[in-house]
N, C-alpha and C positions, 0 to 999 in steps of 0.2 A: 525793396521796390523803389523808394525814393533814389537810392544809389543809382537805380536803370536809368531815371526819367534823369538826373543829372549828367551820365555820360550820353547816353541820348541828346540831349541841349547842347551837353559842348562838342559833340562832334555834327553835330547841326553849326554851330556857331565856327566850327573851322571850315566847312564845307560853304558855308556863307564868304568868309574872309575871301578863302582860294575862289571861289567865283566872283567876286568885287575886286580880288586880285587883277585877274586875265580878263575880265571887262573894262578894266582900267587901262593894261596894257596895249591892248586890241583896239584901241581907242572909241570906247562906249559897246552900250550894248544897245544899237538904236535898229531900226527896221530891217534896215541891210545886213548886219553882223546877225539876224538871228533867221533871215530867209536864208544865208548863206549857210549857218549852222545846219538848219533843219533840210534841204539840198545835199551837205556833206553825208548827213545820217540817213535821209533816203536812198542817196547812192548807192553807200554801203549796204544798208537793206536791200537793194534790189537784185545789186551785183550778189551777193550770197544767193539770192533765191533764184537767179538766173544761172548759178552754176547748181546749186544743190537739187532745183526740182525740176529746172528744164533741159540742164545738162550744155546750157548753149552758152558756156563763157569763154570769152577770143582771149582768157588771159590762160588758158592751161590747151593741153593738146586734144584730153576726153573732153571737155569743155565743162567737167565737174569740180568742186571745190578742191584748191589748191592752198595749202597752207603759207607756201611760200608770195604767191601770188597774191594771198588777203594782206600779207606782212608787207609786200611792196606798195599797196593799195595805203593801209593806212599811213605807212611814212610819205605818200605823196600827202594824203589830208595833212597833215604835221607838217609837212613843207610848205601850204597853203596857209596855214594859221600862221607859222615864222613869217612870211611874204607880209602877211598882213602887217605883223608887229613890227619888219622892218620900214614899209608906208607910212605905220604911225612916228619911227625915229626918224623918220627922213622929213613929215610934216613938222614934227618939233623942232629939228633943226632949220626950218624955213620960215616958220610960224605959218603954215595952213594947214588945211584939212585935204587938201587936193588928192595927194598921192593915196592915202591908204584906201580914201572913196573908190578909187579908178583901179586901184586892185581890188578892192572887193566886189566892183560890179563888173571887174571881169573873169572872177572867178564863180560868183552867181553863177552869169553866163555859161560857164563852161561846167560847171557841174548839174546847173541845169540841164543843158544836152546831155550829157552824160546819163541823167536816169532816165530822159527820152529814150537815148539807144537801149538802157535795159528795161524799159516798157516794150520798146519794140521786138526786144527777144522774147519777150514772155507772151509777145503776139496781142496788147496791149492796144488798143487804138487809143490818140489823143489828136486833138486837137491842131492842125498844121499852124494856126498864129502864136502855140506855145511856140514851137520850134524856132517861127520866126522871131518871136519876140526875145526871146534868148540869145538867139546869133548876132540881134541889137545890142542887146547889152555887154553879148561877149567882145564886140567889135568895137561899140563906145570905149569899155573901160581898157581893150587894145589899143587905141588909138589916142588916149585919153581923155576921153567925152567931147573930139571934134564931129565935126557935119562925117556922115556915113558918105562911101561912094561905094557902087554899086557895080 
């Protein structure tokens, strides 16, 4: 029993490291990196259950799950997190924080709408100042956080 509780701890204690790993790299794990996280992972929750139970997803032809389709899904998230870590090597090369900020609230933004449009297949009502408030941030960190035009 002791033997459990010790591999138990140490793979607590590696699962620890690799996440203080990639919070390090991703430059911190502060408000934004974890609204973005949790966005990424609602996406993906939604999109699966907008093909699995409503049958209404624009990424296959029945509009049911598609394995191929989850697999391009999640290397675009994985392309999202690399975007990030390349903002943080571009800010250490400048000494700011500027870039990886202006990608990550433009990627908020955009996967924000994203699980809008899979509330809206699942016939979802929310709220019309998310949507706007989203298109803001996805347009600031486009733009790089200048004045919006309209």
């Amino acid at each position: 029993m002791e033997n459990m509780v010790h591999i138990k701890n140490s793979v607590l204690a590696a699962l620890a490291a690799v996440g203080a790993f990639i919070a390090k790299t991703l430059g911190g794990w502060d408000a934004m990196m974890k609204l973005l996280a949790a966005l990424m992972c609602l996406d993906i929750l939604t999109g699966w259950l907008v093909a699995a139970l409503w049958k209404r997803s624009n990424k296959s032809e029945s509009g049911a799950l598609n394995s191929k389709a989850n697999f391009k899904g999640l290397c675009k998230k994985g392309m999202i997190i690399l975007l990030v870590w390349v903002g943080v090597l571009l800010d250490n090369a400048v000494g700011s924080t500027y870039v990886r900020n202006m990608v990550v609230i433009f990627f908020v933004g955009n996967e924000g709408l994203s699980l809008l449009e899979n509330l809206g297949l699942m016939g979802v009502p929310y709220p019309d100042f998310f949507k706007r408030m989203l298109e803001v941030l996805h347009d600031q960190g486009d733009k790089g956080g200048g004045e919006q035009h309209e």
